[in-house]
C-alpha positions as CSV (number, residue, x, y, z in Angstrom):
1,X,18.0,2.8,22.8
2,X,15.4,0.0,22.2
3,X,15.6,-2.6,19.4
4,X,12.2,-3.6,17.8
5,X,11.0,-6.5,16.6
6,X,8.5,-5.1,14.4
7,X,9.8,-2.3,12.6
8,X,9.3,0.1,9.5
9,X,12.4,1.7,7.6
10,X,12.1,5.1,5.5
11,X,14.8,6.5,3.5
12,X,15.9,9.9,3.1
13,X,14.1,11.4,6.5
14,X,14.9,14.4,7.5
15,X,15.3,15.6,11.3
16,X,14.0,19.5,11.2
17,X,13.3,19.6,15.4
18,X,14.1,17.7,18.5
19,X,12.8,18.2,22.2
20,X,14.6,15.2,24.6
21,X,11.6,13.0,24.4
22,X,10.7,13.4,20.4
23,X,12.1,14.8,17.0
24,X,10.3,15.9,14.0
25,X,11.0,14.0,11.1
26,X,10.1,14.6,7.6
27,X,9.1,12.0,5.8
28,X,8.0,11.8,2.3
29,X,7.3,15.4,2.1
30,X,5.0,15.2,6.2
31,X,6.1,16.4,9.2
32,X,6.1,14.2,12.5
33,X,6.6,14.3,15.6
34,X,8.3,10.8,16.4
35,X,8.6,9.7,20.3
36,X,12.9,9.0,20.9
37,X,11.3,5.6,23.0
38,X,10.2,4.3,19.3
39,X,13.2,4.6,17.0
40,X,15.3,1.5,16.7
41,X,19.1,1.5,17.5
42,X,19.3,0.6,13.4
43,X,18.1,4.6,12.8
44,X,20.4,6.9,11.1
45,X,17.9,9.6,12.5
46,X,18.4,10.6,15.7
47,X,18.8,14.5,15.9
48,X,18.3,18.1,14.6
49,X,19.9,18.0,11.2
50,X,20.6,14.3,10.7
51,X,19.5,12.9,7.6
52,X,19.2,9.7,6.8
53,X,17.6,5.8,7.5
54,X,14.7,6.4,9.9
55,X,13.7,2.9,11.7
56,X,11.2,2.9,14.0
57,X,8.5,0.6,15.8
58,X,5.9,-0.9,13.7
59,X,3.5,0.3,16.2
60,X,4.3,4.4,16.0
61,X,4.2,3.7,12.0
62,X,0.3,2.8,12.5
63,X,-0.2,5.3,14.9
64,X,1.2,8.3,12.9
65,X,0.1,6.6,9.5
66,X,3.0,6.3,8.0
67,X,2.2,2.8,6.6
């Protein structure tokens, strides 16, 4: 899986759904759908059910506005 150079961390995220390209994570309290191309090998989060350290790129951060 990729490693990022810019990239956001969120605690305490929540996998509720996966498909093989994305899984739905919620974070702070919002559900969304996050691409598996954009979270960083540093993720915790990876499928249905794991909870954890979410890391992904800065880029899908902006995009879903998560920062």
């Amino acid at each position: 899986m990729p490693e990022f150079r810019n990239k956001v961390e969120f605690e305490s995220v929540l996998a509720v759904a996966e498909t093989p390209l994305a899984i739905l994570c919620r974070v702070d309290g919002a559900e969304h759908w996050i691409p598996q191309s954009q979270i960083d090998d540093d993720s915790e989060v990876w499928h249905k059910g794991d909870e954890g350290k979410l890391v992904i790129s800065e880029w899908i951060a902006t995009e879903k506005k998560l920062v």
